[in-house]
C-alpha positions, 0 to 999 in steps of 0.5 A: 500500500505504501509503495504504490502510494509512493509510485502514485505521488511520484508519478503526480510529481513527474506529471507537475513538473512536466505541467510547469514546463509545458506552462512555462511561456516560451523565451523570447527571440533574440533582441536584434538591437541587442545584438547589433549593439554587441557587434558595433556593425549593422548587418544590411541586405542590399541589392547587388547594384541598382543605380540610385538605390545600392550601388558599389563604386570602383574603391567598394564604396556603397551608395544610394536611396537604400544605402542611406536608410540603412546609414540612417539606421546605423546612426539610430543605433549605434551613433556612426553611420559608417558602422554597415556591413552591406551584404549584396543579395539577389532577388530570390535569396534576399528573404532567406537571408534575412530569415536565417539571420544571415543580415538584421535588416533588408533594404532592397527595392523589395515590394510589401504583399501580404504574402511575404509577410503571412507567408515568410513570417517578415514585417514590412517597416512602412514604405520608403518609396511608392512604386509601379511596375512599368516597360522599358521598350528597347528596338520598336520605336513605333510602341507607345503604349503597353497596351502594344506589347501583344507577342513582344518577346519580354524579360523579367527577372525571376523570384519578383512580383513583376512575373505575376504582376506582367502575367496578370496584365497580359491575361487581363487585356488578352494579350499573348505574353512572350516571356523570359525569366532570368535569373538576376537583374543583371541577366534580364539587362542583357538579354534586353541588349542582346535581343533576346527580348524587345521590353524589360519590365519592373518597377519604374524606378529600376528601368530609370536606374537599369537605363544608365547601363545600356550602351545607348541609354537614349535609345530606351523608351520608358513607357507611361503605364504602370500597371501594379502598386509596388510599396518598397521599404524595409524589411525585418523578422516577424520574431523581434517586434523591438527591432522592427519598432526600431527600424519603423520609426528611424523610417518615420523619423526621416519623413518627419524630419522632411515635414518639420523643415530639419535638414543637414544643415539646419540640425544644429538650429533644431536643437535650440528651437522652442517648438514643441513637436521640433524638440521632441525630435531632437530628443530635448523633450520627452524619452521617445528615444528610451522607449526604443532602447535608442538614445532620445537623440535617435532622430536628429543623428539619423537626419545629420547623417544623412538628410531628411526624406527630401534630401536623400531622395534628391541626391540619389533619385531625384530631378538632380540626379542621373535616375531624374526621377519626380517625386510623384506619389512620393511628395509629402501628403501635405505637398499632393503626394501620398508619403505620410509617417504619424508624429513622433510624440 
């Protein structure tokens, strides 16, 4: 009797302790901020050299529209813009390579569906450029329209929504599509000049950069249609809700910076200044920094880094760049765009 009331409460101990561990709340991801503190480098995905946006000169320095974000985001976190190691992905690797840890966050002219997000457990950061799927006609100069393109040999490059985006078009419009999947963005340019195909499709902006490389630029034609909605930003894990708060509002910070008038150069007038919402930016005011596990100061040494939203959009994209393209959709919704960060406050 009394060792099988022994075996009995031994029994009731071990199914406890098994209840306790199965009760126990899983433990948290690893912070992201806390690792990228601990290295001093911020690891970023860029793309493997898209004018304008990330691109790598003769001496193995790195440029562009999402070059600067992820600056912006060194400054943030770890005070130096300098403080990147940039790790060149293609199309279909880029999410891999974030998912595997392989880089903390991606800048990558890559397009926010609900598939990536659902499907790859990524969160989308807010938008950093709104873009759309367009044609660049190379060889048929009679060809003004999309519309046009009925049986014309395309290429596209594969593991991007231009694919589906490009299918679904033809199929709408009951065109015959003519289609060459390449491998990267660099093959789909080749086989654009070599003749393999007469159009290139992808996002407006890539065909402005793509451009630049053919050997005659002013014999490419740009078409006006632009057929898909293709937000562009970067990109985290879904499993690090701090880091992705993190990269979210570095991303709303240079927007905000752009509507509060604080640019490179009026940086140091902003931290004198009386306004409320101006000195709350800077971190003069209120601990919005500590809430991110960043200093108060995150916002203003990412602008002296790097600009406001209207300046690095200018000097890697805009009017005054080699891309010259217009800010469009991208203007301040203050200024007849749709670009928008809520306050930092």
């Amino acid at each position: 009797m009394i060792k099988g009331f022994r075996r009995l409460a031994a029994s009731a101990a071990v199914l406890l302790a098994a209840a306790m561990v199965l009760a126990a709340p899983a433990p948290a991801a690893a912070s992201t901020l806390a690792a990228v503190k601990q290295r001093g480098t911020l690891n970023c995905g860029v793309s493997q050299g898209l004018a304008g946006f990330s691109d790598r000169d003769a001496q193995g320095r790195w440029s562009g529209f999402d070059v600067d974000f992820c600056r912006a985001l060194a400054a943030a976190v770890l005070g130096d813009p300098a403080k990147v190691t940039y790790l060149p992905l293609s199309a279909s690797e880029r999410f891999e390579a974030l998912r595997a840890g392989r880089i903390d966050v991606l800048s990558r002219n890559s397009t926010w569906t609900l598939e990536r997000e659902a499907g790859l457990g990524l969160l989308f950061a807010g938008i950093t450029f709104h873009d759309g799927q367009g044609f660049m006609v190379l060889r048929r100069p009679a060809i003004t329209s999309a519309l046009e393109l009925d049986g014309v040999p395309v290429c596209v490059q594969e593991g991007t929504t231009s694919a589906m985006n490009v299918a679904d078009y033809f199929r709408a419009n009951s065109m015959r599509l003519t289609l060459h999947t390449l491998p990267t963005a660099t093959d789909s340019l080749q086989a654009l000049q070599d003749g393999r195909c007469d159009v290139l499709t992808t996002d407006q902006s890539g065909l402005f950069a793509e451009r630049l490389k053919l050997s005659q630029p002013d014999a490419a034609v740009i078409l006006p249609d632009v057929i898909s909605k293709e937000p562009l930003g970067p990109v985290t894990r879904a499993d690090d809700l701090g880091w992705f708060n993190v990269v979210k509002w570095v991303n709303f910070a240079l927007i905000n910076a752009e509507e509060l008038g604080i640019t490179i150069a009026t940086a140091d007038e902003a931290m004198r200044s009386t306004k409320p919402d101006v000195r709350r930016f800077v971190g003069a005011e209120g601990d919005l920094g500590t809430k991110l596990g960043l200093g108060n100061d995150f916002a203003i040494r990412a602008v002296r880094a790097v600009g406001n939203y209207a300046e690095i959009y200018e000097r890697n994209v805009g009017a005054s760049s080699r891309l010259g393209i217009p800010r469009g959709m991208n203007q301040l919704w203050s200024m007849g765009g749709i670009l928008y960060a809520p306050p930092l406050r």
